[in-house]
N, CA, C and O atoms as a GROMACS GRO file, in nm:
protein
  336
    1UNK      N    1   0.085  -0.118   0.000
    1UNK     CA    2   0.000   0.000   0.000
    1UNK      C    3   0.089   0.124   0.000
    1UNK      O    4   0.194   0.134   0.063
    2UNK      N    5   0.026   0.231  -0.091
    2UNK     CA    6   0.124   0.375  -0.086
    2UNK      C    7   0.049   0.443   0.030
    2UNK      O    8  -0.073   0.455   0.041
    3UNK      N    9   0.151   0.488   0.121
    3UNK     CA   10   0.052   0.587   0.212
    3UNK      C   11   0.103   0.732   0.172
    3UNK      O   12   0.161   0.768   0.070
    4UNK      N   13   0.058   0.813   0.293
    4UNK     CA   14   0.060   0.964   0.209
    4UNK      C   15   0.202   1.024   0.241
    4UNK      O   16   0.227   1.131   0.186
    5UNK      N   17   0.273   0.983   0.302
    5UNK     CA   18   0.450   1.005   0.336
    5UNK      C   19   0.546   1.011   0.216
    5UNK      O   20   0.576   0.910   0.154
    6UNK      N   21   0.581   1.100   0.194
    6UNK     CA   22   0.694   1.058   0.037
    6UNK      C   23   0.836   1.088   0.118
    6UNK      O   24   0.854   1.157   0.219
    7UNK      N   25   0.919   1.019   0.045
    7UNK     CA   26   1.034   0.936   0.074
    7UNK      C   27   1.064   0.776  -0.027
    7UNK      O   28   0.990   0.719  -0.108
    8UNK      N   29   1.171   0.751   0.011
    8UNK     CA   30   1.196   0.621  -0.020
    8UNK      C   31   1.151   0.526   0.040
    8UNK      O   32   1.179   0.521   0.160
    9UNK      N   33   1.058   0.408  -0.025
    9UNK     CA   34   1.017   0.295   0.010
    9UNK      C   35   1.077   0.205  -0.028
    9UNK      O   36   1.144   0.191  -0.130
   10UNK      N   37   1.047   0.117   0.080
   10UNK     CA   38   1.125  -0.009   0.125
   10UNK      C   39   1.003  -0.116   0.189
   10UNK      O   40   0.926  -0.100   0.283
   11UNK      N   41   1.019  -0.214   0.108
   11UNK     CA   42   0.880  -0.356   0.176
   11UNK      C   43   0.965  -0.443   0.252
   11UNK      O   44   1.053  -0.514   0.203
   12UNK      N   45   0.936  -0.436   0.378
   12UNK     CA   46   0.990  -0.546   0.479
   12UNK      C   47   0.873  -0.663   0.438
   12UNK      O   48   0.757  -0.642   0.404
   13UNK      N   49   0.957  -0.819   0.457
   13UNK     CA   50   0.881  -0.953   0.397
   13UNK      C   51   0.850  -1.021   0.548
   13UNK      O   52   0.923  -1.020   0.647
   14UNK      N   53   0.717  -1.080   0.531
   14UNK     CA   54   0.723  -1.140   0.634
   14UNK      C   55   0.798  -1.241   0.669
   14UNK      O   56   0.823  -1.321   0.579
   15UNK      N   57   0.849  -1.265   0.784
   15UNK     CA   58   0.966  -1.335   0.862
   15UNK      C   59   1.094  -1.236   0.888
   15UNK      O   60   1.168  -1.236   0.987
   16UNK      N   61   1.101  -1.151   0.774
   16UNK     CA   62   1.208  -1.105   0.813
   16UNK      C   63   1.243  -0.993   0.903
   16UNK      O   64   1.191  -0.882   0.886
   17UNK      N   65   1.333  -1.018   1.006
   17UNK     CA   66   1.358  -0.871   1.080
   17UNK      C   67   1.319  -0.746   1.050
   17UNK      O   68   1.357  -0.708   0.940
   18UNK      N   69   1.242  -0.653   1.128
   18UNK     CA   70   1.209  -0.522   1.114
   18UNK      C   71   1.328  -0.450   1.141
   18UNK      O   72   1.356  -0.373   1.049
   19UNK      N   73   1.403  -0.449   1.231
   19UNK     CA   74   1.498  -0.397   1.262
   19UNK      C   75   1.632  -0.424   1.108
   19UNK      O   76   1.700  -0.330   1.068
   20UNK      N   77   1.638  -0.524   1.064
   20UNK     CA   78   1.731  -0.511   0.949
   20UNK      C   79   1.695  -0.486   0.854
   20UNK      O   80   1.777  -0.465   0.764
   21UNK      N   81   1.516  -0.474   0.823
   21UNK     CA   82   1.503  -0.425   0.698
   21UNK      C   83   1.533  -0.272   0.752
   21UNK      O   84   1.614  -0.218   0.676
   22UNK      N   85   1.501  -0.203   0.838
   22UNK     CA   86   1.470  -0.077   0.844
   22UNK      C   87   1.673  -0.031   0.834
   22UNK      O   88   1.704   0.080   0.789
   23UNK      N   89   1.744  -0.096   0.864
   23UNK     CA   90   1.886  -0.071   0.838
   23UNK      C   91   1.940  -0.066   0.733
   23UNK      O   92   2.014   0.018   0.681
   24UNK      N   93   1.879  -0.216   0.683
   24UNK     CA   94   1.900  -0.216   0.520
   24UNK      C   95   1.877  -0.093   0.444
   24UNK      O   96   1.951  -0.056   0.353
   25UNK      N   97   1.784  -0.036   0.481
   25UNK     CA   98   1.671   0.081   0.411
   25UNK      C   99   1.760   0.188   0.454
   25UNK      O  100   1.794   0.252   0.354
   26UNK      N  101   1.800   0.224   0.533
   26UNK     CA  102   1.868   0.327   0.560
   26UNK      C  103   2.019   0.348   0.499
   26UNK      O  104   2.081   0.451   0.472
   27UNK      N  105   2.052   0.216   0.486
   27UNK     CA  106   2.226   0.181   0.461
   27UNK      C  107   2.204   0.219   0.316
   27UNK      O  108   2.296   0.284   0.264
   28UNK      N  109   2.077   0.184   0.225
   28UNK     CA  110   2.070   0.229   0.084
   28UNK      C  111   2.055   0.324   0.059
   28UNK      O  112   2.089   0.361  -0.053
   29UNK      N  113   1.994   0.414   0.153
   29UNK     CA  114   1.919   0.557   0.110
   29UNK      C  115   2.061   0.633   0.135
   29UNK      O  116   2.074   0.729   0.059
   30UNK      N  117   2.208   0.606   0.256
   30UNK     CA  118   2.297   0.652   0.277
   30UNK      C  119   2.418   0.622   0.205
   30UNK      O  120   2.523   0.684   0.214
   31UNK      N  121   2.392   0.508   0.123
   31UNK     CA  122   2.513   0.448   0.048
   31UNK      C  123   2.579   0.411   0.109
   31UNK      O  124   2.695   0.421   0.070
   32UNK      N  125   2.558   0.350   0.235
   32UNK     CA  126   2.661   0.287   0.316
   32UNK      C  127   2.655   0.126   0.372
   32UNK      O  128   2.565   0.050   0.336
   33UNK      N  129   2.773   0.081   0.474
   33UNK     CA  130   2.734  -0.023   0.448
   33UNK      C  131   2.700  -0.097   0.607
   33UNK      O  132   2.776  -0.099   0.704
   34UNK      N  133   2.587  -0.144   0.598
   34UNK     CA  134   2.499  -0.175   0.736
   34UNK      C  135   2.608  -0.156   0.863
   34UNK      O  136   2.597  -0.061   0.941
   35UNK      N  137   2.693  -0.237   0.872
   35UNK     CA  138   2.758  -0.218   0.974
   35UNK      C  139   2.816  -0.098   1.028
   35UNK      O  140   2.865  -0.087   1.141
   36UNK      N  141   2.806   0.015   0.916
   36UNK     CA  142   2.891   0.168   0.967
   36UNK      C  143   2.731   0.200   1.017
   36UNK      O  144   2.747   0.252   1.128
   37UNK      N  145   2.648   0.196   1.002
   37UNK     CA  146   2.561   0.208   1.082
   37UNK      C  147   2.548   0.249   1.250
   37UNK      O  148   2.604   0.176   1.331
   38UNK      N  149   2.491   0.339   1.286
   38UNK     CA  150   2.503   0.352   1.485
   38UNK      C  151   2.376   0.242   1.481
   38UNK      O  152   2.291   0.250   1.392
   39UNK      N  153   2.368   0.139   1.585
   39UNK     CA  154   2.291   0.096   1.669
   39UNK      C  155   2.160   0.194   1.661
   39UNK      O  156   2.160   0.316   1.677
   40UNK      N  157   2.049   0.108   1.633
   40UNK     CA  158   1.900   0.069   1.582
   40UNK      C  159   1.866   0.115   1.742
   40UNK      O  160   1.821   0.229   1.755
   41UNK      N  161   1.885   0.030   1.869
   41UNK     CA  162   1.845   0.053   1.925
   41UNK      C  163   1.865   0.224   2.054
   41UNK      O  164   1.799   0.256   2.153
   42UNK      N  165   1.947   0.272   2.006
   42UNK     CA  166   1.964   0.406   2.004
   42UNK      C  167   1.870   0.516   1.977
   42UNK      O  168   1.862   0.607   2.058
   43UNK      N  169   1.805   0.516   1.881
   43UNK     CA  170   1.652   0.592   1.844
   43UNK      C  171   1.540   0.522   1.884
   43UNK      O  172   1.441   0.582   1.924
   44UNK      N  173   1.547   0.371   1.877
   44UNK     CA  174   1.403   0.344   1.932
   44UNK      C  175   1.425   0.177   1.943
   44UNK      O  176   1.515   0.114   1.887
   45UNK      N  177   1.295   0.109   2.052
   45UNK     CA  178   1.345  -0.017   2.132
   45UNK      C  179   1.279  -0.098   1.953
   45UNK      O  180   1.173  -0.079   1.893
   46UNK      N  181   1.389  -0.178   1.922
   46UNK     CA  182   1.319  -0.256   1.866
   46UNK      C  183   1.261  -0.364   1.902
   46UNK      O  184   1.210  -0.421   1.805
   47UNK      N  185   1.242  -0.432   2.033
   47UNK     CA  186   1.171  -0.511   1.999
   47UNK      C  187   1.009  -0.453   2.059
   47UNK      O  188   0.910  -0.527   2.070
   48UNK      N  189   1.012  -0.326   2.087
   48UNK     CA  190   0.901  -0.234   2.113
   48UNK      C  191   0.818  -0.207   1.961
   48UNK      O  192   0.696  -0.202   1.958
   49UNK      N  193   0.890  -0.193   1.854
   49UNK     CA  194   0.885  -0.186   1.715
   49UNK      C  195   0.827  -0.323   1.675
   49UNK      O  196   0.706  -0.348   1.667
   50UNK      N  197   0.920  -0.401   1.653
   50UNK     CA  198   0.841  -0.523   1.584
   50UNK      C  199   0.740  -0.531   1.695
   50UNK      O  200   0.638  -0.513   1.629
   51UNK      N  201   0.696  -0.546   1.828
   51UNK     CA  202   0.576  -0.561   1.848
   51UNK      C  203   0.453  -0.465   1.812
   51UNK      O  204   0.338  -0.508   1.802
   52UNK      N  205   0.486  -0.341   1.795
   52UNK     CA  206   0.355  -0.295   1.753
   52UNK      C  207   0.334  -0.314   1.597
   52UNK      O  208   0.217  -0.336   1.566
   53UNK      N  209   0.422  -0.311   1.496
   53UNK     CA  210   0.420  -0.344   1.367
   53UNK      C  211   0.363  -0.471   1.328
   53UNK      O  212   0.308  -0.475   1.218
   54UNK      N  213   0.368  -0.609   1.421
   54UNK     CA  214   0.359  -0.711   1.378
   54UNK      C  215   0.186  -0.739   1.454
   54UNK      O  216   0.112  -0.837   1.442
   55UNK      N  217   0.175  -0.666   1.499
   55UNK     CA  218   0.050  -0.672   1.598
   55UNK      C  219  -0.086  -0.725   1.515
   55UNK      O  220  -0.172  -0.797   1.566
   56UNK      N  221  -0.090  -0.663   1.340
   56UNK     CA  222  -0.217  -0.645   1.259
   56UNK      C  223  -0.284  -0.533   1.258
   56UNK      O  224  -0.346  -0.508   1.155
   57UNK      N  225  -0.289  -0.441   1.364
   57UNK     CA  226  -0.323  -0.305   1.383
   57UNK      C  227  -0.333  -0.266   1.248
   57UNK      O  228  -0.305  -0.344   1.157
   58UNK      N  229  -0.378  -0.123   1.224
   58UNK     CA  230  -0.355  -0.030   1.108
   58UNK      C  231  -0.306   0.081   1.171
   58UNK      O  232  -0.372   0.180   1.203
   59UNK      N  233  -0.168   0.057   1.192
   59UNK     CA  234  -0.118   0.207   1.217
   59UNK      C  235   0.041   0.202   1.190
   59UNK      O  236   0.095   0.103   1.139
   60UNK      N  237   0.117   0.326   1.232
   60UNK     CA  238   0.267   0.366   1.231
   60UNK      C  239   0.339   0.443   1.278
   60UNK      O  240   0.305   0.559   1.303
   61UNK      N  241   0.429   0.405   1.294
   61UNK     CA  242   0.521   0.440   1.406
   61UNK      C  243   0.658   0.520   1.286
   61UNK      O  244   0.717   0.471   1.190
   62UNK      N  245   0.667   0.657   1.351
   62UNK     CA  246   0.775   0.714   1.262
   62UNK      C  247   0.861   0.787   1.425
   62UNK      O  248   0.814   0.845   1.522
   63UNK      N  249   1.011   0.743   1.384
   63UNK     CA  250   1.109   0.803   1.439
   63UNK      C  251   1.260   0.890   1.361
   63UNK      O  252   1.282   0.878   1.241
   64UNK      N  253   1.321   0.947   1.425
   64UNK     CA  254   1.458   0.964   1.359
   64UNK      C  255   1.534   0.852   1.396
   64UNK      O  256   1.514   0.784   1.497
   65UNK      N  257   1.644   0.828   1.286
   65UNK     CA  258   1.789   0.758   1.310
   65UNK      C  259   1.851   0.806   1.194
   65UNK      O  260   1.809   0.810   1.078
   66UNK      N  261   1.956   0.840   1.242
   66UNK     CA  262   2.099   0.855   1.108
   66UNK      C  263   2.056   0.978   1.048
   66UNK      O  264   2.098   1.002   0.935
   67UNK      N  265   1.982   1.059   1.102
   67UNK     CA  266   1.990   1.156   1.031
   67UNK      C  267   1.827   1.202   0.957
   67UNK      O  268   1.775   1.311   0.930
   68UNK      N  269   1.791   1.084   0.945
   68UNK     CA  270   1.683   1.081   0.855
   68UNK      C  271   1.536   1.068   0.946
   68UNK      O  272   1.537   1.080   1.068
   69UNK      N  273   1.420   1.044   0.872
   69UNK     CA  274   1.255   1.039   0.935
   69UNK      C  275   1.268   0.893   0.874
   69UNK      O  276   1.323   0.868   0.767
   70UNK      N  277   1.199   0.786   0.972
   70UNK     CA  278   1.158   0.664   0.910
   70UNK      C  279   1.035   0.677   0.965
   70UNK      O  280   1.014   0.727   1.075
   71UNK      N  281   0.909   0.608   0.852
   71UNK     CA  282   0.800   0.574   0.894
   71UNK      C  283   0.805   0.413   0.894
   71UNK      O  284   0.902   0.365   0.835
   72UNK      N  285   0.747   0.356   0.930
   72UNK     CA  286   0.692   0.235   0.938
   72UNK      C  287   0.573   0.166   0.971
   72UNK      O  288   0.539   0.154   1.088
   73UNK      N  289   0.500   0.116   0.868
   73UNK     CA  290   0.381   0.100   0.885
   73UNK      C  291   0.326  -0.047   0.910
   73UNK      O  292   0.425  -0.120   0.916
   74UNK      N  293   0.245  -0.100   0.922
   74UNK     CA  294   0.194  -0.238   0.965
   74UNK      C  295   0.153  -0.315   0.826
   74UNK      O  296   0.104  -0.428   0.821
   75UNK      N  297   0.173  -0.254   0.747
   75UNK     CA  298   0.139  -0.352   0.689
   75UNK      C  299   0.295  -0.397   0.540
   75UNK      O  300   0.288  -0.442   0.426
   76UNK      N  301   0.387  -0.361   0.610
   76UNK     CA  302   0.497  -0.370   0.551
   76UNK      C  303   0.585  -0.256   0.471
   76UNK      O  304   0.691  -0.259   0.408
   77UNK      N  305   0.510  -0.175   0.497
   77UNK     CA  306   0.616  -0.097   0.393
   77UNK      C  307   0.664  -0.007   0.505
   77UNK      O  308   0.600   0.006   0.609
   78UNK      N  309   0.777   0.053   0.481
   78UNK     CA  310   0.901   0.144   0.544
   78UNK      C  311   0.923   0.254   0.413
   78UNK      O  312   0.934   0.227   0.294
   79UNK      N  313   0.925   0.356   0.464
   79UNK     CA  314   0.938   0.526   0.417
   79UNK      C  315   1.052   0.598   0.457
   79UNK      O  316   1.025   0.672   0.553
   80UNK      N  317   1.153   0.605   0.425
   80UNK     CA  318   1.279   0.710   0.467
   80UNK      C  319   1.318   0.809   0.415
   80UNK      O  320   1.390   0.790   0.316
   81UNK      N  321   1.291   0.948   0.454
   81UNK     CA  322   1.308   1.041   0.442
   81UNK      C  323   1.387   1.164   0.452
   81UNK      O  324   1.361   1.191   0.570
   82UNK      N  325   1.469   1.265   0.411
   82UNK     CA  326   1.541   1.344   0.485
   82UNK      C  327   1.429   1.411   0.556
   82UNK      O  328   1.312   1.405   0.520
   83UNK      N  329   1.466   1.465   0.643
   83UNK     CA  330   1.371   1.557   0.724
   83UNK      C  331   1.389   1.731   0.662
   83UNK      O  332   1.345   1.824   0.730
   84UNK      N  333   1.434   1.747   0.574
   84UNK     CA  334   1.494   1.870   0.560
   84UNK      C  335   1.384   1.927   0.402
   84UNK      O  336   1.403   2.037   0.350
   0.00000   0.00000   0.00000
């Protein structure tokens, strides 16, 4: 689903980590490579994240990391944005 946030999208698959897609997503939008990355859990608890994302709800959770706005929504898709 497109929601109304523009930025770069990114579809997290089910099974796979929220926390590494949302790194992945960031490491592409920065050209860098996951591991130069700061720690995920620094801006926000992930496993506070995958529980409300994985819940079924209809909703989303947007924070900063690295610089940037991530949205993340429940039903898979991830939005990264400059904030600027």
């Amino acid at each position: 689903m497109v929601h109304g946030t523009t930025g770069q999208r990114f579809e997290y698959a089910d099974g796979e980590s929220m926390t590494m897609a949302i790194i992945d997503a960031v490491a592409t939008v920065r050209d860098a490579d996951p591991l130069e990355l700061s720690p995920l859990y620094g801006a926000i608890s992930a496993d506070a994240l995958d529980t409300l994302v994985t819940r079924g709800d209809d909703l989303e959770v947007t924070f900063s990391y690295e610089g940037l706005r991530i949205t993340v929504y429940s039903d898979g898709e991830i939005v990264v944005c400059d904030p600027t």
